[in-house]
Structure formats: structure tokens, C-alpha cells
C-alpha positions, 0 to 999 in steps of 0.5 A: 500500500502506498505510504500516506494512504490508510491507517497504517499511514496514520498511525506512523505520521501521528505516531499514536496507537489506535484501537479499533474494536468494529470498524463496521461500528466505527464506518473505518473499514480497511480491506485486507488482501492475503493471497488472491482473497479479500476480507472486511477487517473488523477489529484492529490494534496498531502502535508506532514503532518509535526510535529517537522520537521518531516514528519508523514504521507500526506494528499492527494486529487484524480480526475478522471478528469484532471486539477481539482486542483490549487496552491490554493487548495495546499495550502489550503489542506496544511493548513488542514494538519497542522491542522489535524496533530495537531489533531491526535498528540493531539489525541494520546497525551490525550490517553497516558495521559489517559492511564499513569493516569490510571497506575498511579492510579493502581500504588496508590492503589498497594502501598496503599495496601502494606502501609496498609499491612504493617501498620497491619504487623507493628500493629500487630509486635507492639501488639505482642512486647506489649504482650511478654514484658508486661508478664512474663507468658509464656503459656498466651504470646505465646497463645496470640501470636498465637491468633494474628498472626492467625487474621492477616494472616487469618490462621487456626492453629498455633503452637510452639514446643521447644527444650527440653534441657535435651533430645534435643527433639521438644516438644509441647508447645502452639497452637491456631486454629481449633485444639486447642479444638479437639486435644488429650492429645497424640498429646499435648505430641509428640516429634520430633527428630531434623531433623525428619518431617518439624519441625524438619527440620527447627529446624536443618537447621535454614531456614524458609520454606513457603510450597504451599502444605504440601501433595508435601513435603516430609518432612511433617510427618502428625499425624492422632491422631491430626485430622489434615488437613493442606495444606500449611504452614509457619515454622520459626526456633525461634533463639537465638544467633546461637541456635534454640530454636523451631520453629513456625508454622501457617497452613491453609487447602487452597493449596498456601495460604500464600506468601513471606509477611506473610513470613516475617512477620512470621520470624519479629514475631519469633524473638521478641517470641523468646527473649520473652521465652529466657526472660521468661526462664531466669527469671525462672532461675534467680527466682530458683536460687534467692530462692536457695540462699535465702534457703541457706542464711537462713541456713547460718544464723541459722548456723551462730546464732548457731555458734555464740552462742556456741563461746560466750558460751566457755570460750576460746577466739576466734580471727577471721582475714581476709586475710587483717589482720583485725580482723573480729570476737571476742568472749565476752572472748577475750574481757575478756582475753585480756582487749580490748573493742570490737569496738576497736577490730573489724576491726582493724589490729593486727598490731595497738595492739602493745601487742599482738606482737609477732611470732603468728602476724609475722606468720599471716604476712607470711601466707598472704604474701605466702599461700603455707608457711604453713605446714599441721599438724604442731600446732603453739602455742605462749605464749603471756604477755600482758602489764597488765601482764596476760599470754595468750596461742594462738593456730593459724590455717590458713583459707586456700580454694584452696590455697588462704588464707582467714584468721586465727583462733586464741583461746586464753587462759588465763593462768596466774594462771596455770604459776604461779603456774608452776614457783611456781612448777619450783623454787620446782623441782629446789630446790630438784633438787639441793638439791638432787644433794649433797647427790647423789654425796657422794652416788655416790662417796662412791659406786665407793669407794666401788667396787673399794675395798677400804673397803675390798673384794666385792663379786659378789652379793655385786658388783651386788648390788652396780652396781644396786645402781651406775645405778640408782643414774645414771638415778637420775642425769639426771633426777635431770639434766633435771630437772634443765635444764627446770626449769632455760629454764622456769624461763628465766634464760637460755639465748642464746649465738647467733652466726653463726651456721653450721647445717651440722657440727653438724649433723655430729657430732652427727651422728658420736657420736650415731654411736660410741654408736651403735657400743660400744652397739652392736646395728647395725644402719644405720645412715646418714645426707643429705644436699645441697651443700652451705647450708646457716648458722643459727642464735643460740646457738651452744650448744643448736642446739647440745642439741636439734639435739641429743636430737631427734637423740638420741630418733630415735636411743632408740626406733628404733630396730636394724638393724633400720634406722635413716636419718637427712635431712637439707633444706632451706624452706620459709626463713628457714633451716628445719631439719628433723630426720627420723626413721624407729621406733616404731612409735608413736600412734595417741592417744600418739601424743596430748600429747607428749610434755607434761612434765614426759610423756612416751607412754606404748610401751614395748621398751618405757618402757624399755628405761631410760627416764624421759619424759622432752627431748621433752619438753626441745627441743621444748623450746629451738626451740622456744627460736631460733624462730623456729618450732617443729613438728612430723609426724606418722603414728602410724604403727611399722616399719614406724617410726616417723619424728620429724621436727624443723626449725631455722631462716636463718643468714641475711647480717648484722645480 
């Protein structure tokens, strides 16, 4: 009967007994089908079955015969309700508790699978981290890898292809399963593209796949020559940092065999392969390029031997500093020339030896401070006295990589014997100079009385001839001059008389007084001086700074053809004011150039030839540069029509200086 309709309804929704003793009396008549027939009830008791408050079904009794139940039996049915409801409540009760331990119990053994599944996914990570990092062998780690991984996930095959990185190409590198023994060379040596076939389409895209059948993905590209039967399969990209290194790959011939944990356990394992090879790679490295330097180290060191051989064998010194101004290197003739042990030399400073200063320990001071303040091709040579009297030649050349300094070169030579016997050579040249300069002058002085006919008529072969004589006792005075001139520079009894110097006003003059002599020689030359405006003044002797610019003016102007060009350029560098006398000459040849400030040398240039000269100007100008505490050099190329540039610099006047 539907619920809602009848007393059976009634009494649950008010939830009160009801007694009916005739319900013909009472017109509450309730047909009552038991089996196919249909009888008229007459007497009737229900009671609620009531649980909590509330109302969850009755308990009823019918008669079909009037005035069959009481009060008592009410009250007694009443009784049997509550018990009967306690019954079915207890009833469901045990059956949600039987059904809730059951769920429970399949909730235990489900997580106690997973536990155990990840307890050998754990083992496994655990034993292949144990393999990766116990070896350096990659061939034996990424088999053993293999090996491990296919026991776990019960695959049939699995596979690793790297990335090549010389032509960006997946190469085979390791497998293990069912193929590993059937497999040709040719399939050991294919090479994918990245982005070709599902390898490579890991490799590009940096995602892992887990494939149900590899026969429904257009990206698998199967290879006969294998013998491969692949149906799914798990492909993990092997990442280092950002970059795809490989990938790895298991396979099993089933359909859908593997699921999102062997997944997941394929990518844990990935990441510890691939630091593994990562390692392994640059132990690799680290080892090549360990032998490479110790291939290096090993020549460096037999260079170094034989380096250091041949500079104990010279005679020489050899002084090597470091950037620092330490000395780093002597040979045994430095110890020698200079009279210092050499424990006392290594490591120390040129500034503590108070003897050896000098301009060749204030230019190591400057190249330390300002690499860029040495000039290319420019000798720096100083004569040193030591206090034990010795006389040493230092030739300097800087150690200079990239514009870093790292150091100087210094060789000395031991020059006292040569000194003494140029100033026993010098006080000679001086005497005869002298000497020579009285006989010379009554020749001199009796020629001019001569052609000035004091003696009678002269014809003109007799003035040719004394005008022969008067030339040449010329060029003797200023030889015997030059002579003189280096003789006393040498013997030190020159001395400067410093003061103020305008370099611009005497350029000038020299210009004005070599153009004079173009124009009194018919000899067209174009001649010029440049300087900035302001130029600073030097510190020097103003007659010597005239000598040595006219001295070199004076050379550009004799070995420069006509129509020729000389320019005297005046700058500041480094401190410094640098003159520069260029030309467009003869030039000077590269084999004349090493010995050009020699004393009494001349090249064989016809012009040279055929120039008065006695091959002291050069050497008279450089001593006088570096009585000034300047710097001589040249420039040429050698080549006619280039000419030659001859350079000095002089010290910049100070405040207060």
C-alpha cells in the first residue's frame, strides 16, 4: 500500500496507537488482501514503532471478528514494538558495521599495496642512486640501470639514446631486454633527428609520454632491422638544467601495460641517470683536460730546464721582475756582475738595492704604474756604477700580454774594462784633438793669407788648390770639434746649465736657420714645426736642446733630396714633451739601424757618402738626451722616399722645480 494512504499511514505520521474494536461500528473499514482473497477487517490494534522520537514504521494486529482486542493487548503489542524496533535498528546497525569493516579492510590492503609499491619504487630509486654514484663507468651504470628498472616494472626492453653534441643527433647508447642479444650492429648505430619518431619527440618537447599502444601513435617510427615488437611504452626526456640530454625508454609487447606509477617512477629514475652521465661526462672532461695540462706542464718544464740552462750558460746577466717589482729570476752572472748573493736577490724589490738606482728602476716604476707608457721599438739602455765601482750596461724590455704588464727583462753587462779603456781612448782623441787644433789654425790662417794675395798673384789652379786645402782643414775642425765635444760629454766634464726651456722657440729657430741654408744652397725644402697651443716648458740646457734639435734637423735636411720634406712635431706624452723630426729621406736600412749610434759610423748610401760627416752627431745627441733624462729613438722603414723619424723626449718643468 502506498505510504500516506490508510491507517497504517496514520498511525506512523501521528505516531499514536489506535484501537479499533468494529470498524463496521466505527464506518473505518480497511480491506485486507492475503493471497488472491479479500476480507472486511473488523477489529484492529496498531502502535508506532518509535526510535529517537521518531516514528519508523507500526506494528499492527487484524480480526475478522469484532471486539477481539483490549487496552491490554495495546499495550502489550506496544511493548513488542519497542522491542522489535530495537531489533531491526540493531539489525541494520551490525550490517553497516559489517559492511564499513569490510571497506575498511579493502581500504588496508589498497594502501598496503601502494606502501609496498612504493617501498620497491623507493628500493629500487635507492639501488639505482647506489649504482650511478658508486661508478664512474658509464656503459656498466646505465646497463645496470636498465637491468633494474626492467625487474621492477616487469618490462621487456629498455633503452637510452643521447644527444650527440657535435651533430645534435639521438644516438644509441645502452639497452637491456629481449633485444639486447638479437639486435644488429645497424640498429646499435641509428640516429634520430630531434623531433623525428617518439624519441625524438620527447627529446624536443621535454614531456614524458606513457603510450597504451605504440601501433595508435603516430609518432612511433618502428625499425624492422631491430626485430622489434613493442606495444606500449614509457619515454622520459633525461634533463639537465633546461637541456635534454636523451631520453629513456622501457617497452613491453602487452597493449596498456604500464600506468601513471611506473610513470613516475620512470621520470624519479631519469633524473638521478641523468646527473649520473652529466657526472660521468664531466669527469671525462675534467680527466682530458687534467692530462692536457699535465702534457703541457711537462713541456713547460723541459722548456723551462732548457731555458734555464742556456741563461746560466751566457755570460750576460739576466734580471727577471714581476709586475710587483720583485725580482723573480737571476742568472749565476748577475750574481757575478753585480756582487749580490742570490737569496738576497730573489724576491726582493729593486727598490731595497739602493745601487742599482737609477732611470732603468724609475722606468720599471712607470711601466707598472701605466702599461700603455711604453713605446714599441724604442731600446732603453742605462749605464749603471755600482758602489764597488764596476760599470754595468742594462738593456730593459717590458713583459707586456694584452696590455697588462707582467714584468721586465733586464741583461746586464759588465763593462768596466771596455770604459776604461774608452776614457783611456777619450783623454787620446782629446789630446790630438787639441793638439791638432794649433797647427790647423796657422794652416788655416796662412791659406786665407794666401788667396787673399798677400804673397803675390794666385792663379786659378793655385786658388783651386788652396780652396781644396781651406775645405778640408774645414771638415778637420769639426771633426777635431766633435771630437772634443764627446770626449769632455764622456769624461763628465760637460755639465748642464738647467733652466726653463721653450721647445717651440727653438724649433723655430732652427727651422728658420736650415731654411736660410736651403735657400743660400739652392736646395728647395719644405720645412715646418707643429705644436699645441700652451705647450708646457722643459727642464735643460738651452744650448744643448739647440745642439741636439739641429743636430737631427740638420741630418733630415743632408740626406733628404730636394724638393724633400722635413716636419718637427712637439707633444706632451706620459709626463713628457716628445719631439719628433720627420723626413721624407733616404731612409735608413734595417741592417744600418743596430748600429747607428755607434761612434765614426756612416751607412754606404751614395748621398751618405757624399755628405761631410764624421759619424759622432748621433752619438753626441743621444748623450746629451740622456744627460736631460730623456729618450732617443728612430723609426724606418728602410724604403727611399719614406724617410726616417728620429724621436727624443725631455722631462716636463714641475711647480717648484
Amino acid at each position: 500500500m502506498p505510504f500516506g494512504k490508510g491507517m497504517s499511514s496514520d498511525v506512523i505520521q501521528s505516531g499514536k496507537p489506535m484501537l479499533i474494536s468494529n470498524t463496521v461500528e466505527a464506518n473505518q473499514t480497511e480491506a485486507m488482501q492475503f493471497g488472491e482473497e479479500v476480507q472486511e477487517v473488523q477489529s484492529i490494534v496498531a502502535v508506532p514503532m518509535i526510535l529517537g522520537g521518531k516514528a519508523l514504521g507500526m506494528l499492527s494486529a487484524q480480526s475478522y471478528l469484532p471486539h477481539v482486542y483490549t487496552e491490554e493487548d495495546m499495550q502489550i503489542l506496544g511493548t513488542l514494538a519497542n522491542q522489535a524496533i530495537v531489533a531491526i535498528q540493531n539489525g541494520k546497525l551490525f550490517a553497516e558495521t559489517q559492511t564499513l569493516a569490510s571497506e575498511q579492510e579493502a581500504r588496508v590492503e589498497e594502501r598496503t599495496a601502494q606502501l609496498n609499491q612504493e617501498k620497491q619504487n623507493t628500493d629500487t630509486l635507492l639501488r639505482i642512486l647506489t649504482e650511478v654514484s658508486s661508478s664512474l663507468d658509464l656503459d656498466r651504470t646505465l646497463n645496470r640501470t636498465l637491468s633494474l628498472l626492467n625487474d621492477t616494472l616487469g618490462a621487456e626492453q629498455g633503452t637510452i639514446l643521447l644527444v650527440n653534441p657535435e651533430d645534435n643527433l639521438l644516438h644509441y647508447r645502452a639497452g637491456y631486454g629481449y633485444l639486447s642479444d638479437r639486435s644488429s650492429p645497424s640498429a646499435r648505430t641509428f640516429t634520430l633527428k630531434i623531433g623525428e619518431g617518439l624519441a625524438g619527440w620527447v627529446v624536443k618537447n621535454r614531456e614524458a609520454v606513457l603510450v597504451e599502444d605504440l601501433y595508435q601513435d603516430s609518432r612511433w617510427v618502428r625499425s624492422d632491422a631491430s626485430g622489434q615488437d613493442h606495444r606500449s611504452a614509457i619515454v622520459v626526456p633525461m634533463l639537465v638544467g633546461e637541456d635534454a640530454i636523451g631520453v629513456l625508454m622501457v617497452f613491453h609487447r602487452d597493449v596498456s601495460f604500464f600506468n601513471i606509477e611506473m610513470l613516475n617512477l620512470v621520470k624519479a629514475i631519469a633524473t638521478q641517470v641523468s646527473v649520473a652521465i652529466n657526472n660521468a661526462n664531466l669527469y671525462e672532461l675534467i680527466r682530458d683536460q687534467a692530462e692536457r695540462l699535465g702534457s703541457m706542464l711537462r713541456k713547460e718544464q723541459v722548456e723551462a730546464s732548457r731555458s734555464q740552462a742556456i741563461l746560466e750558460a751566457v755570460a750576460d746577466g739576466v734580471l727577471v721582475t714581476g709586475a710587483d717589482n720583485r725580482i723573480t729570476f737571476v742568472n749565476t752572472s748577475s750574481v757575478r756582475i753585480l756582487g749580490v748573493e742570490e737569496a738576497q736577490l730573489l724576491g726582493s724589490s729593486l727598490d731595497s738595492f739602493t745601487g742599482l738606482a737609477g732611470a732603468w728602476t724609475e722606468t720599471i716604476a712607470r711601466w707598472s704604474a701605466d702599461p700603455s707608457s711604453y713605446q714599441e721599438g724604442v731600446m732603453y739602455a742605462e749605464q749603471l756604477t755600482l758602489e764597488n765601482g764596476r760599470i754595468i750596461l742594462v738593456h730593459l724590455a717590458p713583459v707586456i700580454l694584452q696590455n697588462d704588464f707582467l714584468g721586465t727583462v733586464s741583461i746586464f753587462r759588465d763593462i768596466t774594462r771596455e770604459v776604461e779603456v774608452d776614457r783611456l781612448k777619450s783623454e787620446f782623441v782629446a789630446t790630438v784633438s787639441h793638439e791638432l787644433r794649433t797647427p790647423m789654425t796657422a794652416i788655416k790662417g796662412y791659406v786665407d793669407i794666401l788667396t787673399m794675395g798677400a804673397a803675390g798673384a794666385l792663379n786659378e789652379n793655385q786658388m783651386h788648390f788652396l780652396d781644396v786645402v781651406r775645405n778640408n782643414i774645414d771638415r778637420l775642425n769639426i771633426l777635431v770639434s766633435d771630437l772634443l765635444d764627446i770626449s769632455r760629454i764622456e769624461s763628465g766634464r760637460v755639465t748642464l746649465n738647467n733652466r726653463t726651456v721653450n721647445l717651440y722657440e727653438i724649433a723655430e729657430e732652427v727651422i728658420t736657420e736650415t731654411l736660410r741654408r736651403s735657400q743660400t744652397e739652392n736646395k728647395p725644402m719644405a720645412l715646418s714645426v707643429d705644436a699645441p697651443k700652451n705647450l708646457p716648458s722643459v727642464i735643460g740646457d738651452t744650448d744643448r736642446v739647440r745642439q741636439i734639435l739641429s743636430n737631427l734637423v740638420n741630418n733630415a735636411y743632408n740626406y733628404t733630396p730636394e724638393n724633400g720634406t722635413i716636419h718637427v712635431n712637439i707633444h706632451q706624452q706620459n709626463g713628457e714633451l716628445q719631439v719628433d723630426v720627420e723626413d721624407n729621406g733616404i731612409g735608413i736600412k734595417l741592417d744600418d739601424q743596430a748600429r747607428l749610434f755607434e761612434r765614426f759610423y756612416r751607412g754606404e748610401h751614395p748621398l751618405v757618402l757624399a755628405t761631410p760627416g764624421t759619424g759622432l752627431g748621433l752619438p753626441i745627441v743621444r748623450q746629451l738626451v740622456e744627460m736631460h733624462k730623456g729618450k732617443l729613438w728612430m723609426k724606418s722603414t728602410g724604403v727611399p722616399g719614406q724617410g726616417s723619424t728620429f724621436s727624443f723626449t725631455l722631462p716636463i718643468e714641475k711647480n717648484g722645480e
